[in-house]
N, CA, C and O of each residue as an XYZ file, in Angstrom:
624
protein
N    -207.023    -61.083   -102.603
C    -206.017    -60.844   -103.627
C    -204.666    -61.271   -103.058
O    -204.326    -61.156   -101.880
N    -203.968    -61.764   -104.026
C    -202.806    -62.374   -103.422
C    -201.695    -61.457   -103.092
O    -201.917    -60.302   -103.455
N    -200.372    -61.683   -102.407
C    -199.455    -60.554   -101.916
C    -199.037    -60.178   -103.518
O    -199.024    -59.000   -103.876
N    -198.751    -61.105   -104.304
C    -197.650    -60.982   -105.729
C    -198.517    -59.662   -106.263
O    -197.951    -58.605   -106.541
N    -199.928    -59.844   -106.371
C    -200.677    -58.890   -106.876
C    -200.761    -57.655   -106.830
O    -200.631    -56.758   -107.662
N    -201.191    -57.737   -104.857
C    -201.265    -56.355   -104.640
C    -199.264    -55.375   -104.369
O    -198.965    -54.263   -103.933
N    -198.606    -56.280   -104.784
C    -197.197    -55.695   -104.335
C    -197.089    -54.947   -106.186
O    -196.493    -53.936   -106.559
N    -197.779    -55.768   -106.853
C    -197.264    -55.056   -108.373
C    -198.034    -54.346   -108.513
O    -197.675    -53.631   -109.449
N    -199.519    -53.855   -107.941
C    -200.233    -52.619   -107.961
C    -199.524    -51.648   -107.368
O    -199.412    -50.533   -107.879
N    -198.942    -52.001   -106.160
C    -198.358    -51.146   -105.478
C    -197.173    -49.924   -106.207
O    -196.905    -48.724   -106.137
N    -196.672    -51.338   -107.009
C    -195.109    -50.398   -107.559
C    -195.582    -49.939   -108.923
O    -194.762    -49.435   -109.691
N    -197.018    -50.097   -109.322
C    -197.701    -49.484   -110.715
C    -198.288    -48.568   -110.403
O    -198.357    -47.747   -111.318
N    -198.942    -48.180   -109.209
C    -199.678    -47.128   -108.184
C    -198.574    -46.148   -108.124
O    -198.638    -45.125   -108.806
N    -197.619    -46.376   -107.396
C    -196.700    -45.245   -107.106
C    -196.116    -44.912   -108.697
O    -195.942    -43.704   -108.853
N    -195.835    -45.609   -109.707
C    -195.481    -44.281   -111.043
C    -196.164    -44.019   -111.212
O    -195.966    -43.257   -112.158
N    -197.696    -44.031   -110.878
C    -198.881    -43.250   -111.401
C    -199.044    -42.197   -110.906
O    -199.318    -41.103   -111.401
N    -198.814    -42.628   -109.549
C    -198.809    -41.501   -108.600
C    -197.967    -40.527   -108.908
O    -198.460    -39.399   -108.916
N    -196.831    -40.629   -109.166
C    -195.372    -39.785   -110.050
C    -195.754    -38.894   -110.892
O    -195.874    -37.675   -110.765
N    -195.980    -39.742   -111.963
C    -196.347    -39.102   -113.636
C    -197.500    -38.171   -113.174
O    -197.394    -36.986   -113.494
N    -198.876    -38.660   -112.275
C    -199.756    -37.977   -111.935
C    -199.436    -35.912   -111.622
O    -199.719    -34.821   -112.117
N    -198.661    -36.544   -110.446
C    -197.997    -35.165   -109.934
C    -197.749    -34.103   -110.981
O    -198.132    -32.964   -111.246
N    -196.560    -35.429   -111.657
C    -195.365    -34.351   -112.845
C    -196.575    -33.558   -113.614
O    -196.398    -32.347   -113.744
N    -197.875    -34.156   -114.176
C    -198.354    -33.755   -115.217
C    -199.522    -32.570   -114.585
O    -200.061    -31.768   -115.348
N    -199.847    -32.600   -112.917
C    -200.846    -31.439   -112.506
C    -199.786    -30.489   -112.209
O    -200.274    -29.367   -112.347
N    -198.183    -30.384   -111.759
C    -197.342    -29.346   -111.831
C    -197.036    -28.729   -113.268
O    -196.506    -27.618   -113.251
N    -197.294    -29.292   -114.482
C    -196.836    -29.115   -115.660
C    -198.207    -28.063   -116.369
O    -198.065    -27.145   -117.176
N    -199.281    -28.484   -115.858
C    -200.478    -27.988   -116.339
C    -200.587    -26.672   -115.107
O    -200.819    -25.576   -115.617
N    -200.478    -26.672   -113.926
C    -200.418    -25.823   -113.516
C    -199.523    -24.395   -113.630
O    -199.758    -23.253   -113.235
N    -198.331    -25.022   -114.392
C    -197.559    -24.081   -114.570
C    -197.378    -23.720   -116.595
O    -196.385    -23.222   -117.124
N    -198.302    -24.043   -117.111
C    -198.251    -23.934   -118.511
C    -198.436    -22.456   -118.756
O    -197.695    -21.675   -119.352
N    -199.618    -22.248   -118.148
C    -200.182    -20.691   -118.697
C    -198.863    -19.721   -117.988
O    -198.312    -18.775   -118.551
N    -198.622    -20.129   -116.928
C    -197.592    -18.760   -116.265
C    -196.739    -18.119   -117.466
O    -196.374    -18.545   -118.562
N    -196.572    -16.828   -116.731
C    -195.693    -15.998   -117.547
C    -194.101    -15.819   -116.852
O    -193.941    -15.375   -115.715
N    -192.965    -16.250   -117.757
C    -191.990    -16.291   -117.732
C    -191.434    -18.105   -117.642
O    -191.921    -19.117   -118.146
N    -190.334    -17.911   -116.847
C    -189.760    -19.434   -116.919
C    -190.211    -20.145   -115.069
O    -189.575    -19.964   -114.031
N    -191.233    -20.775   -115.232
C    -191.736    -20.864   -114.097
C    -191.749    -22.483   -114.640
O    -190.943    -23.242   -114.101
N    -192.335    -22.833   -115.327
C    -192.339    -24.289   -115.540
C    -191.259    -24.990   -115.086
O    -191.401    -25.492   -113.971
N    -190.023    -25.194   -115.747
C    -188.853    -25.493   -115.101
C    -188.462    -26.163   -113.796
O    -188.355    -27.277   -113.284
N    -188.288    -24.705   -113.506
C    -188.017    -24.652   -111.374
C    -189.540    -25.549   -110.960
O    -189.658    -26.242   -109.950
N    -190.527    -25.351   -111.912
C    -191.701    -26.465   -110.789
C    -191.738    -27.629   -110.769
O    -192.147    -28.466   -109.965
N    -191.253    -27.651   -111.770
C    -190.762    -29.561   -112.587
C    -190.085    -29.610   -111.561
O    -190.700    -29.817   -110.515
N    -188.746    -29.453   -111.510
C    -187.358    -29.441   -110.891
C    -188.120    -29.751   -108.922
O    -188.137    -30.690   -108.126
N    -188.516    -28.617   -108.948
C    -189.135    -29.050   -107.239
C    -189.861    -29.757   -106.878
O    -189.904    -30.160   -105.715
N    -190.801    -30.172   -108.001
C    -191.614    -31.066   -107.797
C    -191.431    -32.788   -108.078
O    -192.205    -33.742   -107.993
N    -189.744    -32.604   -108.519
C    -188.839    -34.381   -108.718
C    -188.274    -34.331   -107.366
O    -188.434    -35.320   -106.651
N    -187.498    -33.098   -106.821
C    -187.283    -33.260   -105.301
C    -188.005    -33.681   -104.464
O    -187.799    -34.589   -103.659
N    -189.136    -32.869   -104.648
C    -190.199    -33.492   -103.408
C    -190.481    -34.700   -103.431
O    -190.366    -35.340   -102.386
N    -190.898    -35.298   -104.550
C    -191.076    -36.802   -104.846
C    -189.929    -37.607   -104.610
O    -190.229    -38.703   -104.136
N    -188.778    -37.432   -104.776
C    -187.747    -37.732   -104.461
C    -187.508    -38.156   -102.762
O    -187.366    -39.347   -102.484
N    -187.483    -37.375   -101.951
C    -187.770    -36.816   -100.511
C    -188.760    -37.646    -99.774
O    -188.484    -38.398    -98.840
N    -190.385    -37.360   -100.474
C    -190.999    -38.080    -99.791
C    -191.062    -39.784    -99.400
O    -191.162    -40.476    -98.387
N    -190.927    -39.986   -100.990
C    -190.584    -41.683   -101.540
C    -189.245    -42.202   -100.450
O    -189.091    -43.282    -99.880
N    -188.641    -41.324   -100.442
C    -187.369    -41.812    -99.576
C    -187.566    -41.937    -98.222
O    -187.377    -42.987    -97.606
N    -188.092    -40.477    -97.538
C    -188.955    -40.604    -95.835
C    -189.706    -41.800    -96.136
O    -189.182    -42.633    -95.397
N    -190.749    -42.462    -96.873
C    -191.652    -43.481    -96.799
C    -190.783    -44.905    -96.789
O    -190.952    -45.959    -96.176
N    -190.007    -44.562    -97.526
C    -189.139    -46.492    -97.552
C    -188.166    -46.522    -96.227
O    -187.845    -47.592    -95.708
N    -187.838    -45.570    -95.853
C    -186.681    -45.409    -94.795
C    -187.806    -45.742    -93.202
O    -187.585    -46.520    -92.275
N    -188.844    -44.920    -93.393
C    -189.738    -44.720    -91.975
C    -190.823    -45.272    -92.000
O    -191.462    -44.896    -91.018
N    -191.847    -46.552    -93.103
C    -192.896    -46.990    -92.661
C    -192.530    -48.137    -93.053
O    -191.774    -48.364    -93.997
N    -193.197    -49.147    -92.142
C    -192.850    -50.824    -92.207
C    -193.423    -51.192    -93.584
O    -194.442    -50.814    -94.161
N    -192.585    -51.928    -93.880
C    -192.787    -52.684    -95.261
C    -194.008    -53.631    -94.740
O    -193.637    -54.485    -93.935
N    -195.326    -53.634    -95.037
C    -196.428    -54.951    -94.877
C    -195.947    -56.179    -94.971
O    -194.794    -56.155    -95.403
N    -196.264    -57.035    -94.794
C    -196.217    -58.839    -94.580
C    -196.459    -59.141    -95.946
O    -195.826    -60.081    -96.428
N    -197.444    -58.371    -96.819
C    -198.195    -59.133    -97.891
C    -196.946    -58.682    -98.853
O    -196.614    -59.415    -99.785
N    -196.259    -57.430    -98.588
C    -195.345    -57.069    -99.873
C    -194.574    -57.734   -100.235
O    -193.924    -58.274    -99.340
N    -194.136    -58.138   -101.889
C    -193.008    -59.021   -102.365
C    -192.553    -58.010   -102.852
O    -193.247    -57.266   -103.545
N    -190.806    -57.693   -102.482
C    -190.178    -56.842   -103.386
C    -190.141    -57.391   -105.116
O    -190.396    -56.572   -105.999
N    -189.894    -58.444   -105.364
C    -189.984    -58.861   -106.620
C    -190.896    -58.389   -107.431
O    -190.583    -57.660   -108.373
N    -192.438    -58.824   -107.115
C    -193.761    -58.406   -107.885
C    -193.967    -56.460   -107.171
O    -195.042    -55.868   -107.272
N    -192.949    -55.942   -106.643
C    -193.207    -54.123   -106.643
C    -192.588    -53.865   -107.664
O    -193.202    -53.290   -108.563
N    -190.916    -54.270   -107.887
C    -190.227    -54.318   -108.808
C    -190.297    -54.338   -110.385
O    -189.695    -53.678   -111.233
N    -191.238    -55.321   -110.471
C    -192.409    -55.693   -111.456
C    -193.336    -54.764   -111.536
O    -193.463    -53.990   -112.485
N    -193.880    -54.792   -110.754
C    -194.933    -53.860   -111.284
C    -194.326    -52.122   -111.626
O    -194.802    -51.435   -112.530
N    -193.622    -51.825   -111.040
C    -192.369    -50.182   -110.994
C    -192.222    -50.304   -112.329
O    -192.784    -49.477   -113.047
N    -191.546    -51.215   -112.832
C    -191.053    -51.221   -113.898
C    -192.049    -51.589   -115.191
O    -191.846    -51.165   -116.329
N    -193.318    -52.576   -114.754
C    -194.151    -53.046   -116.128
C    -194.716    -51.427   -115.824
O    -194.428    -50.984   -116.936
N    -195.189    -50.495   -115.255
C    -195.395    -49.622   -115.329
C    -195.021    -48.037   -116.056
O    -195.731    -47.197   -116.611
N    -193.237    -48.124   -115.677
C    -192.542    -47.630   -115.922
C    -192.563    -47.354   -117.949
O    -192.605    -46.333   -118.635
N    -192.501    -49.007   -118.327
C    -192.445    -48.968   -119.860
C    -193.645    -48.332   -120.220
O    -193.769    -47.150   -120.540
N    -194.634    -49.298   -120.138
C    -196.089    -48.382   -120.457
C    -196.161    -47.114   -120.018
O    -197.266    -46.593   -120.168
N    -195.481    -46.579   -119.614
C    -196.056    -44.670   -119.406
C    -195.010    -44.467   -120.590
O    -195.430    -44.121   -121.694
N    -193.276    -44.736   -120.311
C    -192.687    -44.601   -121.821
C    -193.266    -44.674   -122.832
O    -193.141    -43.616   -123.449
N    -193.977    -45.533   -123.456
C    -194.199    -45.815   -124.569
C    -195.609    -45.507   -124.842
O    -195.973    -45.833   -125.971
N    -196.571    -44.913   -124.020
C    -197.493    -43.895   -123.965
C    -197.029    -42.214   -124.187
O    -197.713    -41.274   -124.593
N    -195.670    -42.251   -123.771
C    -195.277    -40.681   -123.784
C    -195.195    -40.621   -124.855
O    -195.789    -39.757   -125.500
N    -194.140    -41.861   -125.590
C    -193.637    -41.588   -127.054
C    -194.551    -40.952   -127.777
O    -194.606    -39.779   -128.145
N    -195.323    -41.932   -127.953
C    -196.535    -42.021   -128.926
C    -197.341    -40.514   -128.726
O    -197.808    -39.867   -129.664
N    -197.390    -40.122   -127.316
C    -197.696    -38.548   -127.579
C    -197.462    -37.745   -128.274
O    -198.122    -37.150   -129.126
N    -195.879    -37.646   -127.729
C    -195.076    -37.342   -128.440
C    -194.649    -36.968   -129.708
O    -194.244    -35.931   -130.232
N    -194.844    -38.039   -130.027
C    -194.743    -38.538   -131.564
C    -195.895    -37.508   -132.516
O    -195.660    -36.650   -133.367
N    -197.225    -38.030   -131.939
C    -198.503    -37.596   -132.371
C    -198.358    -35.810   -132.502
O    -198.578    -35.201   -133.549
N    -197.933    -35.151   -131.166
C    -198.224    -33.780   -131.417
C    -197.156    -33.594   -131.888
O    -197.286    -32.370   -131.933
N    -195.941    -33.796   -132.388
C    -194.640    -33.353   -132.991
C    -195.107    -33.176   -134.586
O    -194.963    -32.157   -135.262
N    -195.736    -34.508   -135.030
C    -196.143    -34.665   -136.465
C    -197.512    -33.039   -136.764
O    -197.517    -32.224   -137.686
N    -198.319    -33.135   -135.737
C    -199.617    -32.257   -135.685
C    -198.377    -30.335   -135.905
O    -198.303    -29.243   -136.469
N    -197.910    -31.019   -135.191
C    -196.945    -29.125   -134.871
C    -196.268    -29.153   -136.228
O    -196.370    -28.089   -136.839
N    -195.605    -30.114   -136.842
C    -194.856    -29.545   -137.764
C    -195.772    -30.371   -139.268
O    -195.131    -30.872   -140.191
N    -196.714    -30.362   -139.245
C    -197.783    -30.855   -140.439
C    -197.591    -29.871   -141.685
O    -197.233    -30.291   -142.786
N    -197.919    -28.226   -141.361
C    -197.662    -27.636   -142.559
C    -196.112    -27.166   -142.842
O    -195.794    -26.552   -143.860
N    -195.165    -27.549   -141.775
C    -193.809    -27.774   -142.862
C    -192.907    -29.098   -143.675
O    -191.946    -29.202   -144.437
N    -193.621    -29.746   -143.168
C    -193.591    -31.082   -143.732
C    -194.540    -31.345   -145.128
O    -194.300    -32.167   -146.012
N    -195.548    -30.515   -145.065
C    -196.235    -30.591   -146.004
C    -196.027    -29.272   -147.186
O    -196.312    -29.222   -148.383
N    -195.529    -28.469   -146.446
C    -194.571    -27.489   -147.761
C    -193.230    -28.150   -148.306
O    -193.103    -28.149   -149.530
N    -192.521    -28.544   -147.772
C    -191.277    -29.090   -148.427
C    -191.849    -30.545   -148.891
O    -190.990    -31.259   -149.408
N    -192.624    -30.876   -148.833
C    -193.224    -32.133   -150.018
C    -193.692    -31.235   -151.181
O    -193.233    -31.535   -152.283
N    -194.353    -30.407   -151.130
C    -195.044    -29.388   -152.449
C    -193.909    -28.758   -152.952
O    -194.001    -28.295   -154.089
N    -192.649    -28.617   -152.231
C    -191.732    -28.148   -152.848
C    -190.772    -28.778   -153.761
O    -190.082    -28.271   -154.646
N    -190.906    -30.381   -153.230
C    -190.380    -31.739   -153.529
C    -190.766    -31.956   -154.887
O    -190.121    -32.442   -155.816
N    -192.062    -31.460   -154.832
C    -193.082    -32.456   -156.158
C    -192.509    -31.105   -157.619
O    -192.106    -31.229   -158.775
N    -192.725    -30.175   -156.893
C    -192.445    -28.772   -157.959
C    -191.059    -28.874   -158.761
O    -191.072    -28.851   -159.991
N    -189.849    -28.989   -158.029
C    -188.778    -29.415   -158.019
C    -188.574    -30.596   -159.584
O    -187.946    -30.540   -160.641
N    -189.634    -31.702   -158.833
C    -189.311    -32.929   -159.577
C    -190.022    -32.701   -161.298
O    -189.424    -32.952   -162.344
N    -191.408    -32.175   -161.164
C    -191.772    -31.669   -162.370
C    -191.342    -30.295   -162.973
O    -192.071    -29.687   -163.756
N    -190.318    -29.911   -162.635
C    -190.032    -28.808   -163.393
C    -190.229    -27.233   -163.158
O    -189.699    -26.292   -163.749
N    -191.153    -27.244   -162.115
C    -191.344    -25.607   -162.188
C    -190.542    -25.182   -160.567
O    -190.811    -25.288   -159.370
N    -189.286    -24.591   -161.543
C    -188.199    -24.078   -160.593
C    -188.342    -22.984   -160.362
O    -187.439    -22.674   -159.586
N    -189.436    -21.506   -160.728
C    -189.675    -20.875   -159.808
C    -189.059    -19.754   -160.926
O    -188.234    -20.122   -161.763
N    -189.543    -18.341   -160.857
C    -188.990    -17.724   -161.703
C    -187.702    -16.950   -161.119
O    -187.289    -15.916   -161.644
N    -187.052    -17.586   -159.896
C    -185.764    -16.427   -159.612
C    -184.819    -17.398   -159.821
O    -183.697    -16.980   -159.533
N    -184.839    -18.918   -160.344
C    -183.544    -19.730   -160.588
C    -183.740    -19.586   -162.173
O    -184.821    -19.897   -162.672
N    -182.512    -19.036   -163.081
C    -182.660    -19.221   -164.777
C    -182.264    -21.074   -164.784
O    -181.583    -21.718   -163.985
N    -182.757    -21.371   -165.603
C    -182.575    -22.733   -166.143
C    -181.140    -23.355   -166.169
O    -180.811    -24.503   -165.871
N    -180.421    -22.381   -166.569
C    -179.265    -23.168   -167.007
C    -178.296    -23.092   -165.588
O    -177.395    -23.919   -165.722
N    -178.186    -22.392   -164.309
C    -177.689    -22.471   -163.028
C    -178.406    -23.736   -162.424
O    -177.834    -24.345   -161.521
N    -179.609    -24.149   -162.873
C    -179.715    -25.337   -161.436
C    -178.722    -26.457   -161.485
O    -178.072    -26.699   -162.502
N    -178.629    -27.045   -160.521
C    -177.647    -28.149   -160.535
C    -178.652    -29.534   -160.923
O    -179.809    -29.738   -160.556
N    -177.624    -30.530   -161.937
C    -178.330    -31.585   -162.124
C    -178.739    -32.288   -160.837
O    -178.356    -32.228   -159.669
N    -179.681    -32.987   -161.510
C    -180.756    -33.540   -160.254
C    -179.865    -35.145   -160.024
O    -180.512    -36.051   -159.500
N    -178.850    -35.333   -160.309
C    -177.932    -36.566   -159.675
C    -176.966    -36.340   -158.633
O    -176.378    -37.174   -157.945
N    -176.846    -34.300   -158.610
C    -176.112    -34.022   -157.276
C    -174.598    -33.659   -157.660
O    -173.736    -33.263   -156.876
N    -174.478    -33.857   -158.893
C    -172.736    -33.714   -158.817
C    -172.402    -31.710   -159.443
O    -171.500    -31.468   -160.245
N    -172.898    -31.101   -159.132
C    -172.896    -29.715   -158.716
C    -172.658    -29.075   -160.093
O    -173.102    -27.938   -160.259
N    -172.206    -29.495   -160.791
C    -171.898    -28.944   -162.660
C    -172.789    -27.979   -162.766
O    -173.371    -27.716   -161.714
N    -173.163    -27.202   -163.944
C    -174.272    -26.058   -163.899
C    -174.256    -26.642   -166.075
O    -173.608    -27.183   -166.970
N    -174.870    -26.307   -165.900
C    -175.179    -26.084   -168.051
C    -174.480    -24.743   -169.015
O    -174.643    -24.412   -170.189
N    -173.482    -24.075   -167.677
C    -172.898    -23.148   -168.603
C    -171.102    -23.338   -168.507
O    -170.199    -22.504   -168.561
N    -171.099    -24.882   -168.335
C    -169.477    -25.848   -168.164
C    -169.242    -25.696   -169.227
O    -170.130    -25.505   -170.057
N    -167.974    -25.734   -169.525
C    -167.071    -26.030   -170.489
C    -167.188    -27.465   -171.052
O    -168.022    -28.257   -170.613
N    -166.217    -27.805   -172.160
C    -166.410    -29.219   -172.767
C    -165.615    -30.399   -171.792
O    -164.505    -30.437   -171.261
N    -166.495    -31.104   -171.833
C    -165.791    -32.453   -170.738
C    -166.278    -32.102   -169.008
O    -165.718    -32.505   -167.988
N    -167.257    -31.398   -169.106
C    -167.202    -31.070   -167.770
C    -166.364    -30.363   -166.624
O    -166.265    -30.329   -165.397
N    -165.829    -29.823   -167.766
C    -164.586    -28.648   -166.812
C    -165.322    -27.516   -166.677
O    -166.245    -27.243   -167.444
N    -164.905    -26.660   -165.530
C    -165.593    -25.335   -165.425
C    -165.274    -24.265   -166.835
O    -164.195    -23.981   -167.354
N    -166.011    -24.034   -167.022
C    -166.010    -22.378   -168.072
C    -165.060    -21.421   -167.315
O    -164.383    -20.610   -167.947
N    -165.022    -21.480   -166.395
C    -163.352    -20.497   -165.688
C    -163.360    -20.359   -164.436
O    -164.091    -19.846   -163.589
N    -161.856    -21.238   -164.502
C    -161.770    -21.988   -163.322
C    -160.612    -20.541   -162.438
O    -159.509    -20.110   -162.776
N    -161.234    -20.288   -161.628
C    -160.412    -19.246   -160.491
C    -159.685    -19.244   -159.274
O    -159.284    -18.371   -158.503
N    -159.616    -20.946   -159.352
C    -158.426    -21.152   -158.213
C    -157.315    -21.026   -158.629
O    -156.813    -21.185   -159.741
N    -156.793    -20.611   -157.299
C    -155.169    -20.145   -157.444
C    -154.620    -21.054   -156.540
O    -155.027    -20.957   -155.382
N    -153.569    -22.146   -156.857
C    -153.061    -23.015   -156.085
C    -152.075    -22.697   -154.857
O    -151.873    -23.172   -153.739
N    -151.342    -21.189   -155.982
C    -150.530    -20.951   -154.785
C    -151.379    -20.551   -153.790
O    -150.931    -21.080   -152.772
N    -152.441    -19.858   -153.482
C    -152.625    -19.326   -152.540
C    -152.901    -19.989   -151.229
O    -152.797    -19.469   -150.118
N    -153.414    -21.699   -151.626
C    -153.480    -22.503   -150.483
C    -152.059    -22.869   -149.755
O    -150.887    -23.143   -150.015
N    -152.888    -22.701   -148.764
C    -151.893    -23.338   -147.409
C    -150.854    -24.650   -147.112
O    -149.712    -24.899   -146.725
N    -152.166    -25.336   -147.607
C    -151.437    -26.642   -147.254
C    -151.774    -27.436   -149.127
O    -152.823    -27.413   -149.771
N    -150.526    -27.997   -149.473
C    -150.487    -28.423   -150.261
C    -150.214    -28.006   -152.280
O    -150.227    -28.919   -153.106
């Protein structure tokens, strides 16, 4: 295998190795009781931090390594776990919030056909174009009684 190769396994190996860690400290600390997750995350980016650093500082870089193709590989690595997280992400966010997303659509549809529910009377809802009026306005769209007092504002 050529150096370019094994130097971009190398730098795809070590975020695996990373994410690996992050995710047996994360599972190890799920069930605990209280705020333990956290501080294990947190110690467990130090340590990785620490060790990665003793290793580049104190063991000879091999003959076969190209920083370029580690670089490469760190980073083609790097995206693909991103965009694997997302998509997790993504997936259990939609799964967690499924039945409120799916009540305020049933609430959407109720809304749009008419059945407003027996604690709004008919003539308080606001038209469905948004401009806040009610059906018990005056002529021209003026309020039925209007109770601002100008003096009392501040400014103007």
């Amino acid at each position: 295998m050529s150096g370019a190769a094994l130097s971009a396994l190398a730098g795809a190996g070590l975020i695996a190795a990373s994410h690996l860690v992050t995710l047996l400290v994360a599972r190890a600390t799920a069930g605990a009781s209280g705020p333990v997750a956290a501080p294990a995350l947190a110690l467990s980016y130090v340590v990785k931090v620490f060790v990665l650093g003793w290793v580049l500082l104190t063991v000879p870089a091999p003959p076969w390594l190209s920083p370029g193709w580690l670089a490469g590989g760190l980073l083609g690595a790097l995206a693909v776990s991103l965009v694997l997280a997302g998509r997790t992400s993504a997936r259990r966010t939609r799964a967690a919030l499924g039945p409120v997303l799916r009540a305020r659509q049933e609430d959407r549809q109720r809304d749009l056909h008419g059945d407003r529910g027996p604690d709004v009377p008919e003539d308080r809802w606001p038209a469905p174009h948004g401009d806040g009026h009610d059906k018990s306005a005056g002529a021209a769209g003026a309020p039925a009684h209007d109770d601002r007092r100008p003096e009392r504002h501040e400014h103007g």
